[in-house]
KOLZA-665108 format. One record per atom (N, C-alpha, C, CB): residue in one letter; x, y, z. Coordinates in steps of 0.05 Angstrom, whole numbers, plus 32768, in hexadecimal, padded with zeros to 4 digits. Glycine has a CB too. Example, Ala and Ser with C-alpha at 12.3 -4.5 7.8 and 13.67 -1.06 7.14 Angstrom:
BEGIN
A81087F8E809C
A80F67FA6809C
A81087FBE809C
A80E27FA780B5
S81017FD3808E
S81117FEB808F
S81028001809D
S811A7FF48072
This chain:
BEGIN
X81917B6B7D78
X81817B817D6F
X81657B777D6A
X818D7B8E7D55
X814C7B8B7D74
X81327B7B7D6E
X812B7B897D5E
X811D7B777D81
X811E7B7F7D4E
X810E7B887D31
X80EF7B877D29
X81197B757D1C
X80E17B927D1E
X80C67B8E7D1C
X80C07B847D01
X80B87BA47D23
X80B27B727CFB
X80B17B687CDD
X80987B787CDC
X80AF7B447CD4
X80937B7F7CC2
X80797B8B7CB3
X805E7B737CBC
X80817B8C7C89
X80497B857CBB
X803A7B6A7CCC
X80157B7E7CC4
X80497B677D00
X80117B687CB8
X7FF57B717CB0
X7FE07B7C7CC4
X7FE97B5C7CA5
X7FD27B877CC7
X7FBD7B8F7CDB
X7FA97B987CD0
X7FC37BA27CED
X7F907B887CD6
X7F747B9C7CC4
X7F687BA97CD8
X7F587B897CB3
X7F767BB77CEA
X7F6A7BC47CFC
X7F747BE57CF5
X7F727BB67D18
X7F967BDA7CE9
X7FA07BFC7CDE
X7F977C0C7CC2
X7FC17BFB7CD9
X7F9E7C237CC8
X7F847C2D7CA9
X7F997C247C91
X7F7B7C5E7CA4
X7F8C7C307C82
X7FA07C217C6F
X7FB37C2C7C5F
X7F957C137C5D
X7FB17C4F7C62
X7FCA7C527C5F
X7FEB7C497C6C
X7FC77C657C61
X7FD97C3F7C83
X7FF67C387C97
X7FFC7C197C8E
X7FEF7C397CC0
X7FE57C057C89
X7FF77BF07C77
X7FFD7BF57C64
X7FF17BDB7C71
X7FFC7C077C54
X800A7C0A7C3D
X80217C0D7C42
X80037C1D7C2F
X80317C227C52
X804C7C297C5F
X805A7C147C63
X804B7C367C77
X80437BFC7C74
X80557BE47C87
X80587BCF7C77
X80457BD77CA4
X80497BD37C5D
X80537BBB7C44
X80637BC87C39
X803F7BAE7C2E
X806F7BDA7C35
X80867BE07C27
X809E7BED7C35
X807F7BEF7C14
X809A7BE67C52
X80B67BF47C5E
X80C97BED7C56
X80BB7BF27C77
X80D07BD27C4B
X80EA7BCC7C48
X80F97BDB7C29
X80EA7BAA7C47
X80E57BE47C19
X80E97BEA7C07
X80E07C117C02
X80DE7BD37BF9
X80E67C207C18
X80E87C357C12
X80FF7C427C02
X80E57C3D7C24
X80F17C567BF4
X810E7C667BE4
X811E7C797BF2
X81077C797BCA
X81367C737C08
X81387C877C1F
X81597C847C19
X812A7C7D7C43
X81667CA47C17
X81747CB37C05
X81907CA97C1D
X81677CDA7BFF
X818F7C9A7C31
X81A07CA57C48
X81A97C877C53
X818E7CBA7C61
X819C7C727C38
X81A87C577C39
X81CC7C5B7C3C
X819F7C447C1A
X81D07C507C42
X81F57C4B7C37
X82037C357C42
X820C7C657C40
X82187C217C2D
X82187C0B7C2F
X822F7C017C4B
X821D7C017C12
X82407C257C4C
X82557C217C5B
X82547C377C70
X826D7C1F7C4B
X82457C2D7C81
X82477C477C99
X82627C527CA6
X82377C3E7CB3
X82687C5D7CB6
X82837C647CBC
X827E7C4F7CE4
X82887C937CB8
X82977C497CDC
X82A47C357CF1
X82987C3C7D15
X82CC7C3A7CEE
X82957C507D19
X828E7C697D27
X82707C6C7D2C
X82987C817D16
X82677C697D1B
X824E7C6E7D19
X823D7C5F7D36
X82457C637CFB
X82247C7E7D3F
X82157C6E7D5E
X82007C677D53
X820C7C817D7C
X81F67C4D7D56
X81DB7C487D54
X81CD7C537D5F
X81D57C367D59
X81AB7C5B7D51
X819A7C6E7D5B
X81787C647D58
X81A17C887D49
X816B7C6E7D58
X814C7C657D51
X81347C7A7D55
X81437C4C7D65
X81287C717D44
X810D7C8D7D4B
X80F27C7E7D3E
X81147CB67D34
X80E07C8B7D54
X80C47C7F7D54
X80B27C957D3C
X80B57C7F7D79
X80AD7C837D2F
X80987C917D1B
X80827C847D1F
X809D7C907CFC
X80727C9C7D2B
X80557C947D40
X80467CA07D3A
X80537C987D5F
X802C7C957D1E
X80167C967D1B
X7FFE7C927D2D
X80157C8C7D0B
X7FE27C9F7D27
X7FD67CA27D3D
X7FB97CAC7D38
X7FE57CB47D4D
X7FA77CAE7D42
X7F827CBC7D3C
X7F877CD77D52
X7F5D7CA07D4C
X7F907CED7D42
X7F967D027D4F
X7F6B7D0D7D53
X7FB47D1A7D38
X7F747D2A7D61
X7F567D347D5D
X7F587D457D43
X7F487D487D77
X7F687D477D34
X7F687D537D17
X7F697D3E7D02
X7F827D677D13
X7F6D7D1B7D0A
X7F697D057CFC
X7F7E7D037CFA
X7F5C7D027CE7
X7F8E7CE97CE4
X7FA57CDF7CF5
X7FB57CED7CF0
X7FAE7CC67CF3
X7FC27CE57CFF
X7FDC7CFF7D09
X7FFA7CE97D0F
X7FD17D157D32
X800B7CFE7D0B
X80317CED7D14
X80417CFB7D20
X80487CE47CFD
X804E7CF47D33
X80587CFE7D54
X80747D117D43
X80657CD97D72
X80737D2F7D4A
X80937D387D4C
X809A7D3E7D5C
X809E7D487D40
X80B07D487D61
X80BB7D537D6F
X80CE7D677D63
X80C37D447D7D
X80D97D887D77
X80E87D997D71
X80FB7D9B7D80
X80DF7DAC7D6E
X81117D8C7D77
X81297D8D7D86
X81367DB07D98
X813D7D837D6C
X81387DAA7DB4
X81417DBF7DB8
X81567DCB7DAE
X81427DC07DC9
X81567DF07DAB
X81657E067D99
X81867DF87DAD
X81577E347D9E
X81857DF67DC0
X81A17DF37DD1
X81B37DD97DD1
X819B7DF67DEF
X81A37DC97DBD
X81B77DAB7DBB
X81D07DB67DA8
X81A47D8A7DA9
X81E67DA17DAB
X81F67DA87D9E
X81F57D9B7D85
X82097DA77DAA
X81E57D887D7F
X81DD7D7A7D5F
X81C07D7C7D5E
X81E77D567D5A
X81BC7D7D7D47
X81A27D7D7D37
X81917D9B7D4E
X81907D557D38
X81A07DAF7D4E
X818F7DC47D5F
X81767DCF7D5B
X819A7DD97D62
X815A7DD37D66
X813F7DDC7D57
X813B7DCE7D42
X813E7DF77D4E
X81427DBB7D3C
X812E7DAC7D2A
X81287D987D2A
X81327DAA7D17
X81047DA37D20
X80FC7D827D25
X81047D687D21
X80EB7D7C7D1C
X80F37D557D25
X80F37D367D24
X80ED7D297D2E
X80FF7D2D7D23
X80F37D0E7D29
X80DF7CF37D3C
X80EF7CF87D54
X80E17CC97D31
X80DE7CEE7D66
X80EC7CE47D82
X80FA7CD47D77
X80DA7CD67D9B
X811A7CC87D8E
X81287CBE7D83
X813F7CC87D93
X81247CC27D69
X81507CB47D94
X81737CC27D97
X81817C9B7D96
X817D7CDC7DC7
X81947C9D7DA6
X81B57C8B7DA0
X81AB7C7E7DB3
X81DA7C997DA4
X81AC7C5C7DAC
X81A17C437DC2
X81BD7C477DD8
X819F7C187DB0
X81AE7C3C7DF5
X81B37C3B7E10
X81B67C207E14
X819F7C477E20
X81C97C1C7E24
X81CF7BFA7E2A
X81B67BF37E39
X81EE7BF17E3E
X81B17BDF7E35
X81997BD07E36
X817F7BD27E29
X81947BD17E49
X81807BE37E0E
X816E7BEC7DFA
X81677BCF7DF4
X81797C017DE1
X814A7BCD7DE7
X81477BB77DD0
X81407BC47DBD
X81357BA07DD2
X81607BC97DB2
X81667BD77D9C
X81587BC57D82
X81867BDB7D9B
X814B7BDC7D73
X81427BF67D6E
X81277BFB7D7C
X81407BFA7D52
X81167BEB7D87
X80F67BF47D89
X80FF7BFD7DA0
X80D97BDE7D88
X81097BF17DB6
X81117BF97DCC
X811E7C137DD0
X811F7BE87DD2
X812C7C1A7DBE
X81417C387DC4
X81247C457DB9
X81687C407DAD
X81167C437D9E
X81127C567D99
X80EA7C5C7DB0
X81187C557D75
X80E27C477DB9
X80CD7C457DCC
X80D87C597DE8
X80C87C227DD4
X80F67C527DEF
X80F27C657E0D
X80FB7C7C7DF6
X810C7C5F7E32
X81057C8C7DE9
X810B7C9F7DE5
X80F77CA77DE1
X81197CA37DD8
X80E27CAB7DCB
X80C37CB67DCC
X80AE7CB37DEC
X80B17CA27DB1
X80C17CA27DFE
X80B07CAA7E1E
X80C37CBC7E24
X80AD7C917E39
X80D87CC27E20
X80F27CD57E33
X80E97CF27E21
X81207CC67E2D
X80E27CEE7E06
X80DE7D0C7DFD
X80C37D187DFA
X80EB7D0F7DE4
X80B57CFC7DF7
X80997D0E7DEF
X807B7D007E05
X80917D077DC5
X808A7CF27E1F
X80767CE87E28
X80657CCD7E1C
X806A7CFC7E27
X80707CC97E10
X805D7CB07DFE
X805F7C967E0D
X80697CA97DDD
X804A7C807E14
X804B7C6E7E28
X804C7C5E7E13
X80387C6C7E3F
X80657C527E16
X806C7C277E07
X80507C197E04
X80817C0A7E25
X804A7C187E1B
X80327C087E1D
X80157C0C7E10
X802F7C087E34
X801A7C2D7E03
X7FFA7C2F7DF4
X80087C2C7DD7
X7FE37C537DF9
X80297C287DCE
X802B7C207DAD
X80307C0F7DA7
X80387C287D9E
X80267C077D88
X80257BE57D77
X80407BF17D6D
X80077BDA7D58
X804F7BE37D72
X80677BE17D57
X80697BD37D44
X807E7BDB7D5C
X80607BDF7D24
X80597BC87D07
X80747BC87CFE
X80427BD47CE9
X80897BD37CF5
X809D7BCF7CEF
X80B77BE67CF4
X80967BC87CDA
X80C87BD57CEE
X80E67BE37CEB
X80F27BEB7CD5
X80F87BD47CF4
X80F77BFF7CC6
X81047C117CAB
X811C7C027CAD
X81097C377CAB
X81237BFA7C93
X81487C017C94
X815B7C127C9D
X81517C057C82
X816E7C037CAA
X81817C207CBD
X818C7C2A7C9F
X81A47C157CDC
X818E7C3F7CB2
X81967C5F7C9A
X81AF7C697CAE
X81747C827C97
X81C17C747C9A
X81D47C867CA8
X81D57CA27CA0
X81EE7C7C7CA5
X81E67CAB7CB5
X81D47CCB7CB1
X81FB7CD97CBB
X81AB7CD37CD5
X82097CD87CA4
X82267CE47C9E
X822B7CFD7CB0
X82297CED7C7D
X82177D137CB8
X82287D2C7CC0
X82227D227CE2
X821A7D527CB3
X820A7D117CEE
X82127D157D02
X82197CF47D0A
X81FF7D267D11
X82297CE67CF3
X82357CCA7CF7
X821F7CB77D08
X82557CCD7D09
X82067CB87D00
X81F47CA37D13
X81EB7C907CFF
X81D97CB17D25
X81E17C737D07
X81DD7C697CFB
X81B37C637D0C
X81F87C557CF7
X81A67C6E7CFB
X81847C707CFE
X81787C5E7CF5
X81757C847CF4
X81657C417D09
X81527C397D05
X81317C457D0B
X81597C277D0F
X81267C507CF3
X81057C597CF5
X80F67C397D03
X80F47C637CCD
X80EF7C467D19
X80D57C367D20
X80C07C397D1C
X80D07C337D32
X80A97C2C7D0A
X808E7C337D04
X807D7C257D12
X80887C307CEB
X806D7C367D27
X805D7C307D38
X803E7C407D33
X806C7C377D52
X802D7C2F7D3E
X80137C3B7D48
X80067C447D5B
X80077C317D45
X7FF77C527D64
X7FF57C617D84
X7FDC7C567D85
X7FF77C877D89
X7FDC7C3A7D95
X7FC07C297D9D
X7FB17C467DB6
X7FCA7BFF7DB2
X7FC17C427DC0
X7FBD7C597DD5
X7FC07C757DD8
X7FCA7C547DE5
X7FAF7C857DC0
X7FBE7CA47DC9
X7FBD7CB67DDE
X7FB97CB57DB9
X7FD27CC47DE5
X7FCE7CD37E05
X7FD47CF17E00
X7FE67CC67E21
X7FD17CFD7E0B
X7FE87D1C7E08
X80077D207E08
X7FE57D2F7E1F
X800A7D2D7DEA
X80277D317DED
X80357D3E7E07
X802D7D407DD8
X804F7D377E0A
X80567D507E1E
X806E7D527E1A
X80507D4E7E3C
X80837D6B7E21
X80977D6E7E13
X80AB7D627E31
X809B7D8E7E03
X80C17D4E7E2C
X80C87D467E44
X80E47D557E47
X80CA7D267E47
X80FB7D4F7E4C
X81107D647E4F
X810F7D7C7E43
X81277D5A7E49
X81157D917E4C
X810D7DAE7E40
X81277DB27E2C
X810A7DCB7E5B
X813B7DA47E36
X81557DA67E31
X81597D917E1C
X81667DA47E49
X81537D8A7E11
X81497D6F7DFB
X81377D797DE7
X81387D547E0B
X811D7D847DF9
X81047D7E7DDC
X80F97DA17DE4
X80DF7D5A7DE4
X80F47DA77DC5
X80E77DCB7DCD
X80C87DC77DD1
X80EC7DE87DAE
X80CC7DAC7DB7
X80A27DAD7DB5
X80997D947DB2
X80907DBD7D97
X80837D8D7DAD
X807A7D7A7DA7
X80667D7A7D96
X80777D6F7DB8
X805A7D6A7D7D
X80497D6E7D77
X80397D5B7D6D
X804C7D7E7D6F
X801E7D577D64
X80157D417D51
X80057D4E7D3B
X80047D2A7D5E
X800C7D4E7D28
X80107D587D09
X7FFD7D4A7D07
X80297D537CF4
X7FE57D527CFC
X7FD67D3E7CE1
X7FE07D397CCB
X7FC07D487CD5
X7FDF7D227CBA
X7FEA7D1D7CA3
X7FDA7D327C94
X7FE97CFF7C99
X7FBF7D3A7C9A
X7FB97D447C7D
X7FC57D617C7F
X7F977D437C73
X7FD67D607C9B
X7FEC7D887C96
X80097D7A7C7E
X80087D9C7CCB
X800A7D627C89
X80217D5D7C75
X80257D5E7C5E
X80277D4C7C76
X800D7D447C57
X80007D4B7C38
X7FFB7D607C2C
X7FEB7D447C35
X7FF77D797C33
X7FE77D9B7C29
X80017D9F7C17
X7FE27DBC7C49
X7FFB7D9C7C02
X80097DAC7BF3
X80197DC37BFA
X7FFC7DB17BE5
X80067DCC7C01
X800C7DED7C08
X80267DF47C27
X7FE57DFD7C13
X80297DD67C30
X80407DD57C43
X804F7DC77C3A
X803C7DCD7C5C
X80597DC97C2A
X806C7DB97C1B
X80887DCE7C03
X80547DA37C07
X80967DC57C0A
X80A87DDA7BFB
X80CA7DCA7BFD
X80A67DFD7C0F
X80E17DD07BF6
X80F87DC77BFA
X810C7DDE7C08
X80FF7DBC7BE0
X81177DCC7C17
X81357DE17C25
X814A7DDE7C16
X81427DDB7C44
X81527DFA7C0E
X81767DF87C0B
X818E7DF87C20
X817F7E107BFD
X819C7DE77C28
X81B47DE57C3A
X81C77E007C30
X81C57DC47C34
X81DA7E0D7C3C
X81EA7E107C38
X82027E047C2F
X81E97E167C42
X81FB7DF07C34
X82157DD67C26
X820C7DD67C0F
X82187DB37C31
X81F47DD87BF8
X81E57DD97BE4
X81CD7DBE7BE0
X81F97DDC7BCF
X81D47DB07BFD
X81BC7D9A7C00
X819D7DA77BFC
X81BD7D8D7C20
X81977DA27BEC
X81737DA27BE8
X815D7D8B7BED
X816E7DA67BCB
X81557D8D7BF8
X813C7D757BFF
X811C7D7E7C05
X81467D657C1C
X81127D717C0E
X80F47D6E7C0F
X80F37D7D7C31
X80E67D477C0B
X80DB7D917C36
X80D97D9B7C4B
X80BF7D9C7C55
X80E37DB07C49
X80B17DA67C65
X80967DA87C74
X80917DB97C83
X80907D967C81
X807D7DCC7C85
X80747DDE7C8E
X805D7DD57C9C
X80727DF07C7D
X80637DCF7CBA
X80507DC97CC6
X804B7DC17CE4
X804C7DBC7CB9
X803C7DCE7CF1
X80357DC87D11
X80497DE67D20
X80457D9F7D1D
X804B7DFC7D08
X80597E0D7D07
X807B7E097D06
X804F7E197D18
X807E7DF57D04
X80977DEA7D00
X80AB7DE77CE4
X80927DD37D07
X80C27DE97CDB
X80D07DDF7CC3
X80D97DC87CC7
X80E67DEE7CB9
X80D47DB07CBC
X80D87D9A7CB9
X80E47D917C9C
X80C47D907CC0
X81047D927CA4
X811B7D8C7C8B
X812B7D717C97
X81357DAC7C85
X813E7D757C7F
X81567D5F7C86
X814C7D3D7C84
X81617D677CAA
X815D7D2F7C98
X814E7D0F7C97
X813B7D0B7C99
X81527CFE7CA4
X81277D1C7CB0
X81067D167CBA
X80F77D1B7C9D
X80F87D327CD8
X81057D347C95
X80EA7D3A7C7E
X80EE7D247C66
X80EB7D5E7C6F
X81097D217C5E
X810A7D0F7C4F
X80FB7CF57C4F
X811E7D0D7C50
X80FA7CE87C6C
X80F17CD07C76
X80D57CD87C74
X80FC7CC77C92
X80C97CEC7C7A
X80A97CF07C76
X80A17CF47C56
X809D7D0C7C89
X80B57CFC7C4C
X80AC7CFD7C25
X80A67CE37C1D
X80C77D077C0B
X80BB7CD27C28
X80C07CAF7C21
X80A37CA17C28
X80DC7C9E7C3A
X80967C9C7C47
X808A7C9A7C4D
X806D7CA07C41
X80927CA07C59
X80667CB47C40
X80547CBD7C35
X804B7CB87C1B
X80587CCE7C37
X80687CB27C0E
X80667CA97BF0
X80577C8E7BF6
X80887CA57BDF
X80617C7E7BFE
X80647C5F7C0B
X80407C607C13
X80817C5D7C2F
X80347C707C1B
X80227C6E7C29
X80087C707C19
X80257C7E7C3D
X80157C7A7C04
X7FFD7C8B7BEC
X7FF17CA47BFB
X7FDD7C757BE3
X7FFA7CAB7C09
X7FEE7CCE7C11
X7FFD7CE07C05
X7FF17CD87C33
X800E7CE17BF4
X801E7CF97BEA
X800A7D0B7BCA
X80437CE87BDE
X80107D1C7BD7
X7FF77D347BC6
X800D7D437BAB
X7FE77D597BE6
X800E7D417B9C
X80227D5B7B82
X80287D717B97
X80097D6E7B5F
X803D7D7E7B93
X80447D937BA3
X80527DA37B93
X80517D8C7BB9
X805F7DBA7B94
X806B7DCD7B82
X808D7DCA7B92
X80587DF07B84
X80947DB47B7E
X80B27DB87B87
X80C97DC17B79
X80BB7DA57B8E
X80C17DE07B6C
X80D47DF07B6D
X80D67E057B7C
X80D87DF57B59
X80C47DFB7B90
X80C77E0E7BAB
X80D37E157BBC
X80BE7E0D7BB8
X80F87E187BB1
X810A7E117BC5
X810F7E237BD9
X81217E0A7BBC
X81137E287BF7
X81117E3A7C00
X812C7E387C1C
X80F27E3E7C05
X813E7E507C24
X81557E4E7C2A
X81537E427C49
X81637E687C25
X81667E337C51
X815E7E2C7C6F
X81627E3C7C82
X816A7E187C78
X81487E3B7C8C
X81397E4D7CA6
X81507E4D7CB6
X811C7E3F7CB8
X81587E597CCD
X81677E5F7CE3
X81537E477CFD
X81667E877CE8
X816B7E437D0C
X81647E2C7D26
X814A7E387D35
X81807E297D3F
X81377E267D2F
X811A7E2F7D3A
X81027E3C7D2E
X811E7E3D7D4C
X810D7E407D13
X80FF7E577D05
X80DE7E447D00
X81157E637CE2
X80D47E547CFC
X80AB7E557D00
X80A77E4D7CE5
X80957E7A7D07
X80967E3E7CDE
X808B7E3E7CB8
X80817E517CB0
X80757E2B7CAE
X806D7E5E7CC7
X805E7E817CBE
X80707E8F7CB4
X80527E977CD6
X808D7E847CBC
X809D7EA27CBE
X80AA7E9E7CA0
X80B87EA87CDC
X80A97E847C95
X80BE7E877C82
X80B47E897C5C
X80D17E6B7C8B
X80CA7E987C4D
X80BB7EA97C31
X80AE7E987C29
X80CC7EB57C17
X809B7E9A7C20
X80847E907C0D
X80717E867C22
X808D7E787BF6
X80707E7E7C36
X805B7E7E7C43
X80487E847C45
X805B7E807C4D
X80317E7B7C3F
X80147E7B7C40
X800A7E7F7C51
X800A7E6A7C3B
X800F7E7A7C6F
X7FF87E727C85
X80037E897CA4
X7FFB7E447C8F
X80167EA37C8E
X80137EB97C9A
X80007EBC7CAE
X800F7EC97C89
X7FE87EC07CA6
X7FC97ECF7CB1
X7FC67EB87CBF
X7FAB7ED87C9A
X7FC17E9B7CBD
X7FB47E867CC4
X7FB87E817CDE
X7FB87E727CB5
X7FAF7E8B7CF3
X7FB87E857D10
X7F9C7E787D20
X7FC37EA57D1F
X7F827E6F7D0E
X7F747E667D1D
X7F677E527D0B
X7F657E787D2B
X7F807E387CFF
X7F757E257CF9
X7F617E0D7D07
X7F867E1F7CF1
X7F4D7E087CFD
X7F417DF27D15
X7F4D7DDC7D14
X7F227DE97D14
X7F5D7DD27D01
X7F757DBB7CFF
X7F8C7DBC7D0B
X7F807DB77CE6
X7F8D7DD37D1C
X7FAA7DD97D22
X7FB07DBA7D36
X7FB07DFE7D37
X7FCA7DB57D37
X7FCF7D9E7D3B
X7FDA7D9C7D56
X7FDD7D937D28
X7FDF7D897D5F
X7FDE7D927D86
X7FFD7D857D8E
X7FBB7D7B7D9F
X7FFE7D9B7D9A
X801C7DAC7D96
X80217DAF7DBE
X80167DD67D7D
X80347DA47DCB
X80407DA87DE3
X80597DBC7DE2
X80467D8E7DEF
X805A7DD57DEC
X80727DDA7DE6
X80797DDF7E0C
X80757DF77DCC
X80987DE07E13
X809F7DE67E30
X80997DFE7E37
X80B97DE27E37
X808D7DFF7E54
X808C7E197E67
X80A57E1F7E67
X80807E177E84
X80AB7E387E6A
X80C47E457E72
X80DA7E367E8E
X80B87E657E7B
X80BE7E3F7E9F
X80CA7E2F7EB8
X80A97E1D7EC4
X80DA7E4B7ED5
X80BC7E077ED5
X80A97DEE7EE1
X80A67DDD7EC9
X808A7DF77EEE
X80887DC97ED3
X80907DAC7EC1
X808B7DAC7EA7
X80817D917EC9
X808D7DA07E94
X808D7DA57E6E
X806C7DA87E72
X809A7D837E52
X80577DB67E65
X80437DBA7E64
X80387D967E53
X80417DD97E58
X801A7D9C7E57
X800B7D877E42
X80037D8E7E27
X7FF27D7D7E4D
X7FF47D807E1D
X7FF07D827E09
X7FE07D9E7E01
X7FE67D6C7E04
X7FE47DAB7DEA
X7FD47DC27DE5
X7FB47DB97DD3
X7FE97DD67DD3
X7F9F7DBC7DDA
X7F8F7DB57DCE
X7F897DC67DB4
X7F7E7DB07DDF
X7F767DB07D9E
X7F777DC87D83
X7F627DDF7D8C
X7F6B7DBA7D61
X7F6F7DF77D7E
X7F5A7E0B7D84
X7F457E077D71
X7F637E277D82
């Protein structure tokens, strides 16, 4: 298995060494000492970046038709392939297989602790990378990825996109409203952690709990939402989603 040690750079801003000096020591809810026997190893690229809205981090919107994790976001990412160099390796071609992203324009600073993730039995190494090279997203299997997007941190940070989901199971956690997207479950969790880690985390109103959206559902669309009217942000964040039919479109530029 290859690994990335935390690794200083005075070239990265400094929220991002902040992150990469304390990866080993994030507070991430999805540790567990005894995974199940079963369990597929997995990986996902967490890919910071100098968006044109400033820096920005790569998602993706799982397509509505998978049979796990359906319409919802998250990192690029899926289950290592024989001949991976597992983890940077699985999780480097998967962010080229889903979102276009070329190996060769990212720094990889470090590797998170694997996390296991019980309902869909995987066992997840976060890769924390930098985008020496940024290009246009693009959404690659239609049948895989719905969207693509690069979020500015400061949509993350906004208070005002920030709120918690209730599960039906009665799981509550940390959520995100953003790139028109709901961003719950492990990703959002892993971006609360992060963020904490990073010193970008803003006070937020978290008794904002709000019920979970249906597969695909919009942030405009859901109660308490604010950004109703707001359809011509100049921050809007640049977002690939698939043509119906022919090849996945490029990047959408901000309006």
């Amino acid at each position: 298995m290859s690994t990335a040690e935390p690794r200083q750079d005075d070239e990265l801003p400094g929220y991002l060494q902040r992150l990469v000096d304390s990866a080993v020591d994030l507070p991430l809810r999805h540790r567990m000492p005894e995974p199940s026997a079963t369990a597929r190893r997995s990986a996902v690229l967490i890919l910071f970046g100098e968006g044109p809205g400033g820096p920005d981090l790569l998602l993706i919107e799982k397509s509505p038709h998978l049979r796990s994790h359906a319409g919802q976001p998250a990192f690029p990412g899926g289950g290592v392939d024989p001949g991976d160099d597992y983890p940077v390796g699985t999780a480097l071609r998967e962010a080229e297989e889903e979102a276009g992203v070329d190996p060769q324009g990212v720094r990889v600073l470090a590797t998170l602790p694997e996390l296991y993730l019980p309902p869909s039995d995987r066992l997840v190494v976060p890769v924390v990378a930098w985008w020496d090279d940024p290009r246009d997203v693009t959404v690659g299997d239609p049948r895989e990825v719905a969207r693509v997007a690069r979020v500015p941190l400061a949509d993350l940070t906004d208070p005002g996109n920030r709120f918690r989901i209730r599960h039906p199971s009665g799981y509550v956690g940390p959520a995100f409203g953003v790139a028109d997207m709901v961003v719950w479950g492990f990703t959002a969790g892993l971006l609360d952690a992060m963020l904490e880690a990073a010193g970008l985390a803003r006070p937020w109103d978290v008794t904002d709990v709000r019920p979970l959206p249906p597969i695909g559902a919009r942030a405009v669309a859901l109660p308490g939402s604010a950004a109703e009217e707001d359809e011509d942000d100049a921050a809007a964040p640049t977002v690939a989603d698939p043509a119906p039919d022919g090849p996945p479109t490029r990047t959408v530029p901000p309006r």
